[in-house]
C-alpha positions as CSV (number, residue, x, y, z in Angstrom):
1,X,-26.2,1.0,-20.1
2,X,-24.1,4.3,-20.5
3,X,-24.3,4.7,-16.9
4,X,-23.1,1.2,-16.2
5,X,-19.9,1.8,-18.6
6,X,-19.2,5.1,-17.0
7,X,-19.6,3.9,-13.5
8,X,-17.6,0.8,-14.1
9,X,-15.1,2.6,-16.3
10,X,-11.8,2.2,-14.1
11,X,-12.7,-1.6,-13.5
12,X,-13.6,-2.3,-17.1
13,X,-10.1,-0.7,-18.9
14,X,-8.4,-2.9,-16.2
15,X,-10.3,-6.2,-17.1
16,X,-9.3,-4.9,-20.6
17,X,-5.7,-4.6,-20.3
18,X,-5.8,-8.0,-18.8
19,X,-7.6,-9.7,-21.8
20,X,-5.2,-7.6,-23.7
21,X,-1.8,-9.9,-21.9
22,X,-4.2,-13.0,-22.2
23,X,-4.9,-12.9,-25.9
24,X,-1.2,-11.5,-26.2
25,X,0.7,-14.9,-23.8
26,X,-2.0,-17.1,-26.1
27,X,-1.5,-16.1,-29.6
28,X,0.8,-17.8,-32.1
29,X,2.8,-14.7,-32.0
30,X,6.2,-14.7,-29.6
31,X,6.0,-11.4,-28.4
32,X,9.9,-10.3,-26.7
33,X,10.1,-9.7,-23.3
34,X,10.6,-6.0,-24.1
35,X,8.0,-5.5,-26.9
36,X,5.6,-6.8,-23.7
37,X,7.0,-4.5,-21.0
38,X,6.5,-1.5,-23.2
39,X,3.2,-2.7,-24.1
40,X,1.8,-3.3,-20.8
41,X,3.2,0.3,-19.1
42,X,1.6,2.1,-22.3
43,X,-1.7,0.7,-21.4
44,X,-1.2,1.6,-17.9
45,X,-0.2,4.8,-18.6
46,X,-3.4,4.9,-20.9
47,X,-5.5,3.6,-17.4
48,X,-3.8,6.2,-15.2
49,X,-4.7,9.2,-17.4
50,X,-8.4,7.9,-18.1
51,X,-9.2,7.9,-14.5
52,X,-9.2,11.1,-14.5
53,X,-11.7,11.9,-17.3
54,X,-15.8,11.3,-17.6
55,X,-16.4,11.2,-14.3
56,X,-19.2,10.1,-12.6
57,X,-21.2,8.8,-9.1
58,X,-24.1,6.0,-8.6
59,X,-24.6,2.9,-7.3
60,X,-25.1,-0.6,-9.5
61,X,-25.8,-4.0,-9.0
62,X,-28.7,-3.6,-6.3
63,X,-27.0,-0.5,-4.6
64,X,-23.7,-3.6,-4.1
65,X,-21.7,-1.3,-6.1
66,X,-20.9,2.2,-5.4
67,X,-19.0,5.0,-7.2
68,X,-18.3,8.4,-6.6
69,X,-15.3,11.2,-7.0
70,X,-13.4,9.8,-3.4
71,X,-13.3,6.7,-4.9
72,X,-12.4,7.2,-8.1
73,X,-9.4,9.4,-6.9
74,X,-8.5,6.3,-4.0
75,X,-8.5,4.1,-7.1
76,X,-6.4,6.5,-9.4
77,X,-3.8,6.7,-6.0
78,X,-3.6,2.8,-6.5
79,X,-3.2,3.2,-10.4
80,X,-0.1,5.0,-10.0
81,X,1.4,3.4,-7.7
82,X,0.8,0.1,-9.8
83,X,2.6,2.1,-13.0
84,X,5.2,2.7,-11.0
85,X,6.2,-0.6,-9.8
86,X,6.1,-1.6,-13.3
87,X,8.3,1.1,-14.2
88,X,11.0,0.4,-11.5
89,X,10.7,-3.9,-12.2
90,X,11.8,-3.1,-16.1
91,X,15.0,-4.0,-15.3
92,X,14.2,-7.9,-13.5
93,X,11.0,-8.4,-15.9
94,X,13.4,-7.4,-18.6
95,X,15.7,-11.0,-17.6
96,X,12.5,-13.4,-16.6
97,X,10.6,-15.7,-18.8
98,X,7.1,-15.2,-17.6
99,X,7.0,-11.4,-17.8
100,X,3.3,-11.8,-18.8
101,X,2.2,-14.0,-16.3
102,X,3.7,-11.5,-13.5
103,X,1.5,-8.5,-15.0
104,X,-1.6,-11.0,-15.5
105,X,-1.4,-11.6,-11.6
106,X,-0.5,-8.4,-10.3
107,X,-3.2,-6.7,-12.6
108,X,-6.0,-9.3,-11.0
109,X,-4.9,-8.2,-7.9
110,X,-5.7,-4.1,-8.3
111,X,-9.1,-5.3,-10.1
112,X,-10.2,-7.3,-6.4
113,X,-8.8,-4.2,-4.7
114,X,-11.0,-2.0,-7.1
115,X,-14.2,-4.1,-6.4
116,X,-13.2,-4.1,-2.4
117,X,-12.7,0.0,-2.7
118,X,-16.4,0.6,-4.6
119,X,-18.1,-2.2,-2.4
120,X,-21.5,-1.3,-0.4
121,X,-21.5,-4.7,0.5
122,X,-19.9,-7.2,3.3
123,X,-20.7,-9.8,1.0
124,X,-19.1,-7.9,-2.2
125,X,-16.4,-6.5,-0.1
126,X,-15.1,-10.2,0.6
127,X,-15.4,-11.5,-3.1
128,X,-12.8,-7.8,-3.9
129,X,-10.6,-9.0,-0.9
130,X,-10.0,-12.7,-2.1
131,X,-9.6,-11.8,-5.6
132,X,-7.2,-9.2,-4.5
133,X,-5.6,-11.4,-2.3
134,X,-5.3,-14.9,-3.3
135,X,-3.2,-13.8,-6.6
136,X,-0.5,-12.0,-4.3
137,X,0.3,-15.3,-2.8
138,X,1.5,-16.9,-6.8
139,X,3.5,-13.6,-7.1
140,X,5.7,-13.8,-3.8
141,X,6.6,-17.0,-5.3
142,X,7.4,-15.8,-8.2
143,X,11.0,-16.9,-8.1
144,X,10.6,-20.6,-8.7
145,X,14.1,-21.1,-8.2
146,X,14.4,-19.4,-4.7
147,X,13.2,-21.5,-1.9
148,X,13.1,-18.4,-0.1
149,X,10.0,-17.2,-2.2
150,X,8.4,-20.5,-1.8
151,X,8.3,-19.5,1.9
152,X,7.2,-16.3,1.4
153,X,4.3,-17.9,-0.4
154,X,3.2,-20.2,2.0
155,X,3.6,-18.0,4.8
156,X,1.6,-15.7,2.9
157,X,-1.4,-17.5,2.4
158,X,-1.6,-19.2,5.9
159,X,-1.8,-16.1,7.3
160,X,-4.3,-14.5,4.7
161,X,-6.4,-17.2,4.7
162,X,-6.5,-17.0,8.6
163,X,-7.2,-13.0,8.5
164,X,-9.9,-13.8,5.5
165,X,-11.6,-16.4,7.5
166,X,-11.4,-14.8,11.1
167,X,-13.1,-11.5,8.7
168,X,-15.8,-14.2,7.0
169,X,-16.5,-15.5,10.5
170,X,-17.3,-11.9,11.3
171,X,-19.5,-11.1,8.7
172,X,-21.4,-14.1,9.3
173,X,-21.5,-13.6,13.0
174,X,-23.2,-9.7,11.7
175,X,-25.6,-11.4,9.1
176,X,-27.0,-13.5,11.3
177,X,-27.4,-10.4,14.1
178,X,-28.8,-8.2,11.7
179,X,-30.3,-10.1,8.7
180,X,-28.8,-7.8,6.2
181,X,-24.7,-7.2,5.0
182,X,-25.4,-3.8,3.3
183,X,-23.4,-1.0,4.5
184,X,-26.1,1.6,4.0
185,X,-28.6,-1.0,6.9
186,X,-25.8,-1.9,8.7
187,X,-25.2,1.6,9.6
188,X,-28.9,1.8,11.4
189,X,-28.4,-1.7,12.7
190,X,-25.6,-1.1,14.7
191,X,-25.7,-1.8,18.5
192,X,-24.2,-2.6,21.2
193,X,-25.4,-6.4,21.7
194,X,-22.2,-8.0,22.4
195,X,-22.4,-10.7,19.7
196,X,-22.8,-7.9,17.2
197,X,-19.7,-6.4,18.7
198,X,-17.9,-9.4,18.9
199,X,-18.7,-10.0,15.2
200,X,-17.0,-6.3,14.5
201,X,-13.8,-7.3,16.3
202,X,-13.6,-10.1,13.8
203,X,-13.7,-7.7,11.3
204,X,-11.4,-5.5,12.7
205,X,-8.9,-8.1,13.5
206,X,-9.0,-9.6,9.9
207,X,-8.4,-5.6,8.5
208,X,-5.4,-5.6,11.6
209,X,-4.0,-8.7,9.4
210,X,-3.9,-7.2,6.1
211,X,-2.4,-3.7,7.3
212,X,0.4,-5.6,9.0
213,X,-0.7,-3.8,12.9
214,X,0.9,-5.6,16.2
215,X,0.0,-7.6,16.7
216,X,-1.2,-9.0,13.7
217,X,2.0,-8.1,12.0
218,X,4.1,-11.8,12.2
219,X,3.7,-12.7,9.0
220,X,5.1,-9.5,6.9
221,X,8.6,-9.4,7.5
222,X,9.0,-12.9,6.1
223,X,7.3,-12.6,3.5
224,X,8.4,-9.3,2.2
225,X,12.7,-10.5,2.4
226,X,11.2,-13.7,0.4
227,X,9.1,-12.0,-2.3
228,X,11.2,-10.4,-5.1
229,X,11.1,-6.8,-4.4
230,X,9.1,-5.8,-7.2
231,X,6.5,-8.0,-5.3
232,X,7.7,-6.7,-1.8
233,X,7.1,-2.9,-3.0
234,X,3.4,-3.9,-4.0
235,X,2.8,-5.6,-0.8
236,X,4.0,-2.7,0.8
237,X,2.3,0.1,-0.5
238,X,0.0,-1.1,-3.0
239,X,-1.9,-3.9,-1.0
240,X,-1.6,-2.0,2.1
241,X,-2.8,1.3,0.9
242,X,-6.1,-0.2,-0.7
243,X,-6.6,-2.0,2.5
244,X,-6.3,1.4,4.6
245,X,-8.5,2.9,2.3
246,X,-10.8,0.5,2.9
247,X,-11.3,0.1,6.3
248,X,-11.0,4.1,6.8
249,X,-14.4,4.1,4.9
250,X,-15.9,1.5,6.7
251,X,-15.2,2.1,10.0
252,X,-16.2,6.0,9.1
253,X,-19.3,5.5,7.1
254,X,-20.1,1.9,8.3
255,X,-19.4,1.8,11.7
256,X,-19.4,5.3,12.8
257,X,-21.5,5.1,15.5
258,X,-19.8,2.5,17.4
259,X,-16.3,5.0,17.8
260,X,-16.9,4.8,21.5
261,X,-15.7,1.0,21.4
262,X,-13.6,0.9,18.1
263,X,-11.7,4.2,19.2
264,X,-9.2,2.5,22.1
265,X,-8.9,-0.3,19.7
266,X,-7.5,1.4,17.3
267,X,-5.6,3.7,19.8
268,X,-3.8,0.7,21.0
269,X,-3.1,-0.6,17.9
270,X,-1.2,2.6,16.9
271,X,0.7,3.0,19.7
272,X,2.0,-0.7,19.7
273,X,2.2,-0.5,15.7
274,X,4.7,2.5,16.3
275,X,6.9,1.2,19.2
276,X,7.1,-2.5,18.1
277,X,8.1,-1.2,14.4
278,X,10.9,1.4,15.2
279,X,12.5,-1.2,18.1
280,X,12.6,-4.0,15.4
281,X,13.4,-1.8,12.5
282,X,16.6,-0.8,14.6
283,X,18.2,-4.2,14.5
284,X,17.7,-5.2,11.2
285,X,20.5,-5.4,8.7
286,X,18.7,-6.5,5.3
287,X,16.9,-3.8,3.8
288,X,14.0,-5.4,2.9
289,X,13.1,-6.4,6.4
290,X,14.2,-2.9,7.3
291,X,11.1,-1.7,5.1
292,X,9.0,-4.0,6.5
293,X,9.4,-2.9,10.1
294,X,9.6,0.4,8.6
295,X,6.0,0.1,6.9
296,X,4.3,-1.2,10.1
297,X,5.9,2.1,11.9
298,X,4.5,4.0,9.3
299,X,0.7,2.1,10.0
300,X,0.9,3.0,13.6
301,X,0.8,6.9,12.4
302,X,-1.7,6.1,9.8
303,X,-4.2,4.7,12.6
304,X,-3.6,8.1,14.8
305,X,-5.2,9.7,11.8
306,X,-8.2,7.2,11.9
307,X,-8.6,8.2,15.7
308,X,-9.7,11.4,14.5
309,X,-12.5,9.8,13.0
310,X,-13.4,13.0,11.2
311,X,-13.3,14.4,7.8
312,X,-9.7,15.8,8.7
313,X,-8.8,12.3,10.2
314,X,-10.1,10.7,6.6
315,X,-8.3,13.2,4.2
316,X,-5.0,13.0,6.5
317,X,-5.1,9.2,6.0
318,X,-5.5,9.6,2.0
319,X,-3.2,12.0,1.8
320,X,-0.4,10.1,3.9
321,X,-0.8,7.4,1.3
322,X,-0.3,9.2,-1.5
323,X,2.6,10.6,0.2
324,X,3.8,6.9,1.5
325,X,3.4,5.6,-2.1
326,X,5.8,8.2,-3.8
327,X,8.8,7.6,-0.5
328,X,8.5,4.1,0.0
329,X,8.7,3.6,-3.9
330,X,11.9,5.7,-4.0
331,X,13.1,3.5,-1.6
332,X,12.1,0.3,-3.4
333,X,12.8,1.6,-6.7
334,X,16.9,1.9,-5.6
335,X,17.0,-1.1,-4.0
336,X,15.1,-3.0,-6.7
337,X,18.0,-1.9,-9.3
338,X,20.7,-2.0,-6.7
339,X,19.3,-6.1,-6.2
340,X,18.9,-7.6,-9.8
341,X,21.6,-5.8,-11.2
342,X,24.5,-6.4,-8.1
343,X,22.6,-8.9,-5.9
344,X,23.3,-7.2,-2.4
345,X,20.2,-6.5,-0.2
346,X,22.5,-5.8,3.2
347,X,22.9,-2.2,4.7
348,X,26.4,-2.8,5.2
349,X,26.7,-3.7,0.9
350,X,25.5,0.1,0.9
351,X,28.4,1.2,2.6
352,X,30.7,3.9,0.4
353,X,27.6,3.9,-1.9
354,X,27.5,7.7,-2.6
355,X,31.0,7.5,-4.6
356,X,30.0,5.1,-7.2
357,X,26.1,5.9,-7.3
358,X,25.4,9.6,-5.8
359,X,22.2,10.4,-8.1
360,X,20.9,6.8,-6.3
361,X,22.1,7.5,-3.2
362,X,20.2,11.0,-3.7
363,X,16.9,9.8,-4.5
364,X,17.4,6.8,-1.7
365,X,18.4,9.5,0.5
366,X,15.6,12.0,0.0
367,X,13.1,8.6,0.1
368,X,14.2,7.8,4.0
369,X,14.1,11.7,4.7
370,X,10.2,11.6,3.8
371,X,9.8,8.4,5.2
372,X,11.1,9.9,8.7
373,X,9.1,13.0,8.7
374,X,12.0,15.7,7.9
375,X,10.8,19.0,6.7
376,X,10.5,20.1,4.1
377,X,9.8,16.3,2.5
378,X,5.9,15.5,1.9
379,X,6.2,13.1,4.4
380,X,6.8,15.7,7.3
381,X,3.5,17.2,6.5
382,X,1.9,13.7,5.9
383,X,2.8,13.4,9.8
384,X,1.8,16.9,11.0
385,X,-1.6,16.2,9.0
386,X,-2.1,12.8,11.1
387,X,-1.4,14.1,14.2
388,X,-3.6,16.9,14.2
389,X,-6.5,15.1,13.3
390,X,-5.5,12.5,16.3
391,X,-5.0,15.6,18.3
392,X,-8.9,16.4,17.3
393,X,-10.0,13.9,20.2
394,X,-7.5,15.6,22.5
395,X,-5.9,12.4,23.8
396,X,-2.7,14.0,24.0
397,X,-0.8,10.8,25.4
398,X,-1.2,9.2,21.9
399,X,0.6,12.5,20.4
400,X,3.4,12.5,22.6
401,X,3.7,8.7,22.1
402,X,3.5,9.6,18.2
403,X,6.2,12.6,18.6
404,X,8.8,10.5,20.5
405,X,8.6,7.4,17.7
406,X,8.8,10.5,15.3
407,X,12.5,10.6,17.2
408,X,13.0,7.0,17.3
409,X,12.7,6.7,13.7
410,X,15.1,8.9,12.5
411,X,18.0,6.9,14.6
412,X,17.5,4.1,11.7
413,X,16.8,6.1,8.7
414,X,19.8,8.2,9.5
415,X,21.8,4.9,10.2
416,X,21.3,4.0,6.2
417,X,21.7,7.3,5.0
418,X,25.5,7.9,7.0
419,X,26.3,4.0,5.3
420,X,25.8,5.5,2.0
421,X,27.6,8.6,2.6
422,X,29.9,8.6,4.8
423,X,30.8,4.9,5.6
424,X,34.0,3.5,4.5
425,X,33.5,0.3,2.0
426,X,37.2,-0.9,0.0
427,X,34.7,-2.7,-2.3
428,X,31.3,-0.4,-2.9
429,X,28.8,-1.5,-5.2
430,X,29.7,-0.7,-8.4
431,X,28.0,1.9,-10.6
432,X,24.6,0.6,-11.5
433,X,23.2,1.2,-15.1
434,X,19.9,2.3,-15.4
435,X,17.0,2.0,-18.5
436,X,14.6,4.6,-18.7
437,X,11.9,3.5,-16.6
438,X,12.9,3.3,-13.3
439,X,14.9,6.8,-14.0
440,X,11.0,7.8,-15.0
441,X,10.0,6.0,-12.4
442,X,12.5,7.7,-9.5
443,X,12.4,11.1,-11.3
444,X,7.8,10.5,-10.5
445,X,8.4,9.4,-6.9
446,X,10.8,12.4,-5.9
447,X,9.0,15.3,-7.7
448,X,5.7,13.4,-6.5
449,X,7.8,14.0,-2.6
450,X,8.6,17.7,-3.5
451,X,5.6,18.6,-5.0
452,X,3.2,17.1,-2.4
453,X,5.2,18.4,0.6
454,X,5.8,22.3,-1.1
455,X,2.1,22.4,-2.5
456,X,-1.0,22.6,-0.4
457,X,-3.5,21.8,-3.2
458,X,-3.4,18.5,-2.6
459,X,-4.9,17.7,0.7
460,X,-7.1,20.9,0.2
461,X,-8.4,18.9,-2.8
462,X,-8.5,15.4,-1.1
463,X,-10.6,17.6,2.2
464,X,-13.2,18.9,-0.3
465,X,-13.7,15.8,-2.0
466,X,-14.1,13.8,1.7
467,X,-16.1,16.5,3.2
C-alpha cells in the first residue's frame, strides 16, 4: 500500500486539489473569486514542490502503470508550467464568475496527461489521452459570450475526436496483429507485416494531430485566436509538451526497432512543420495566430531532435520543452494582461508599446529572442541541442533545412519586437497595471530563460536521468 501511494503520489495530490475546488464550488460557503485564486495557486505551489520529494520507481496495476525519475521530472515540467498559467490568468479569473469551474477542468486535463505520461499500456494510454483531452474542448469555450470560443470549441473537438479515433483505429488494427497492447510485448512483437505498420501510421498520425505537425496542423490556429489566452497558452505549451513527451517515449522505447520506417516520417514531418510555420507565421497580424504558427515552427525542430532517436535526441527534446514552456509563457503572460486589461490582440496595437510599458515590452522582448534561437537565450541552446542530436544520423539536408528556418524565423520575431520599440503609434496602449502573480509569474519564465540558457546542469541532469 505504501508503494502504491508513493508511486501514485503526483496523480493522487492532483485528484486531491480537485476534490479540494469540488467540495469548495459545493459547500454552503461563497468563497470570493480571490480567496479561490489564492487558494488554488497555494496548492499548486504545494503540488510543484512535492514532486520533487519521496521519490520512487515501479510499475502498478498489472505492469499498466509505470513510474520512474524521467517521468516524474516530465510530470513536474508539466506542473510548472500549469502554476504558471494560473499565475499569469489572475488578472481574467480575477473578473469571471466560474473561476472554479476553469481550475476544475484544466486540473482534469494535467491528471489524463499524467495517466498518458506513466502509461505501459495502449489501452491505458488512450483512457490518459481522452481524459486529457475531452475537458480542453469546455475550456476553449470558456467565453460563453464570444461566439468566437464557441468555434474554437467545436473545431476543437471535431478534430480531436478525428485524431483520437484515427489513433483508436490504430491500436485496434495492433491488438488484433499482435494479441497484446502492452508496451513492454509490443516491443518484441514488432514487425514489418504491413497491417502492423499500417496500424503504426494510425498511431503516428493521431500523435501528428495532437502536436499540431503539417499537415495535421488545420485545426490550431483557429482554435487558439478563439480560446481565451489563458486557454491558448495551455494548448500551446501545456497540451503539446505532454503530447511530445509522450510520443518521444513511445516511439523510443516502444517502437524502436521500426526507426528504419518511422525515421523519414518524422523527417518529413519536420521539415514541412518548419517551412509551412515560418511562411504563415509571416503574414499574420493577430498575435495569437502568430503564436500558433509560431508553435508549429517550433514542433518542426522538436521532431529533428526525435530523428536522433538516441539518448541525446530524447534529452534534447525534454530539455527544449522546458525551455519552450518558460519563452512561450513570457510571451503569453504579456499578451494575456495586455488582452483582458486593454482588449487589443493586433501587432499593430503593439506599436510605440516600449514608452508606456518598457518592463513588458522587456520580458515580451527577451520571450521572442528565445523563441528565435538568439544567443545567449535558453532557447538558442534548446536549438543547438536539437540539431546535434539530428545531426547524429548525419542527414545533413535536414540541418541545413533547420538552419535556414532558424533565419526565416527571426524576420517575424524581429518584426514584433521593432513594433514595440521603434514603431511610431499616436495612441499606444496605455500603461497596463499588474497584480502580483503574473509579475511572479514573468519574473519565473525569464530567470527560468536566463538560467537554463547560462547553466549547463540542466540538460546534464535531464541526459543522466534518460541515459
Amino acid at each position: 500500500m505504501s508503494n502504491f501511494f508513493l508511486l501514485m503520489q503526483q496523480e493522487l495530490l492532483l485528484t486531491a486539489i480537485i476534490f479540494i475546488l469540488l467540495f469548495m464550488k459545493l459547500s454552503t460557503v461563497e468563497w470570493k473569486t480571490k480567496n479561490v485564486l489564492l487558494v488554488v495557486n497555494v496548492l499548486l505551489a504545494i503540488n510543484l514542490a512535492a514532486g520533487f520529494f519521496f521519490q520512487g520507481k515501479g510499475i502498478l496495476f498489472g505492469d499498466m502503470f509505470q513510474q520512474n525519475d524521467l517521468l516524474r521530472l516530465e510530470k513536474n515540467i508539466l506542473n510548472l508550467g500549469t502554476l504558471l498559467i494560473s499565475l499569469q490568468s489572475y488578472n481574467w479569473l480575477l473578473k469571471h464568475k466560474h473561476a472554479t469551474e476553469f481550475y476544475l477542468l484544466m486540473l482534469s486535463t494535467l491528471l489524463g496527461m499524467f495517466f498518458m505520461l506513466s502509461s505501459s499500456n495502449l489501452l491505458m494510454f488512450y483512457v490518459g489521452l481522452e481524459l486529457a483531452s475531452i475537458p480542453l474542448a469546455a475550456l476553449a469555450n470558456f467565453d460563453l459570450e464570444k461566439r468566437r470560443s464557441s468555434e474554437a470549441a467545436m473545431k476543437y473537438i471535431m478534430s480531436s475526436a478525428f485524431a483520437s479515433g484515427l489513433l483508436l483505429f490504430g491500436i485496434s488494427m495492433m491488438y488484433g496483429v499482435t494479441g497484446t497492447v502492452s508496451f513492454a510485448e509490443l516491443q518484441t512483437a514488432a514487425s514489418d507485416q504491413p497491417l502492423f505498420l499500417f496500424s503504426f501510421i494510425l498511431i503516428l498520425a493521431g500523435f501528428g494531430f495532437k502536436i499540431s505537425a503539417v499537415p495535421f496542423h488545420l485545426w490550431t490556429a483557429d482554435v487558439y485566436e478563439g480560446s481565451p489566452i489563458a486557454v491558448t497558452s495551455y494548448l500551446s505549451v501545456i497540451s503539446k509538451g505532454s503530447m511530445i513527451f509522450a510520443m518521444t517515449t513511445v516511439l523510443f522505447t516502444v517502437f524502436g526497432q521500426l526507426i528504419f520506417h518511422w525515421y523519414n516520417i518524422i523527417a518529413v514531418l519536420a521539415v514541412l512543420s518548419m517551412i509551412v510555420g515560418n511562411l504563415f507565421a509571416i503574414r499574420q497580424q493577430n498575435v495569437k495566430r502568430f503564436l500558433a504558427f509560431s508553435s508549429i515552427s517550433q514542433v518542426g525542430f522538436i521532431l529533428i531532435g526525435v530523428t536522433g532517436a538516441s539518448a541525446i535526441g530524447h534529452s534534447s527534446v525534454i530539455y527544449f520543452v522546458l525551455i519552450y514552456i518558460f519563452s512561450n509563457l513570457a510571451a503569453f503572460g504579456v499578451l494575456s494582461l495586455v488582452s483582458s486589461e486593454k482588449g487589443k490582440e493586433t501587432i499593430d496595437d503593439f506599436k510605440g508599446f516600449y514608452k508606456t510599458n518598457p518592463l513588458l515590452t522587456w520580458v515580451l522582448a527577451i520571450a521572442l529572442f528565445s523563441l528565435a534561437g538568439i544567443p545567449p537565450t535558453a532557447g538558442f541552446f534548446g536549438k543547438f541541442f536539437l540539431i546535434l542530436a539530428g545531426a547524429g544520423k548525419n542527414n545533413y539536408p535536414l540541418i541545413t533545412i533547420a538552419a535556414l528556418n532558424m533565419v526565416v524565423s527571426l524576420y517575424y520575431y524581429l518584426r514584433i519586437i521593432k513594433a514595440m520599440f521603434m514603431d511610431a503609434n499616436e495612441t499606444p496602449i496605455e500603461k497596463v497595471e499588474m497584480t502580483w502573480a503574473p509579475k511572479l509569474s514573468m519574473a519565473i519564465c525569464v530567470a527560468g530563460i536566463v538560467i537554463t540558457g547560462i547553466a549547463s546542469g540542466a540538460y546534464e541532469y535531464i541526459y543522466s536521468l534518460v541515459k
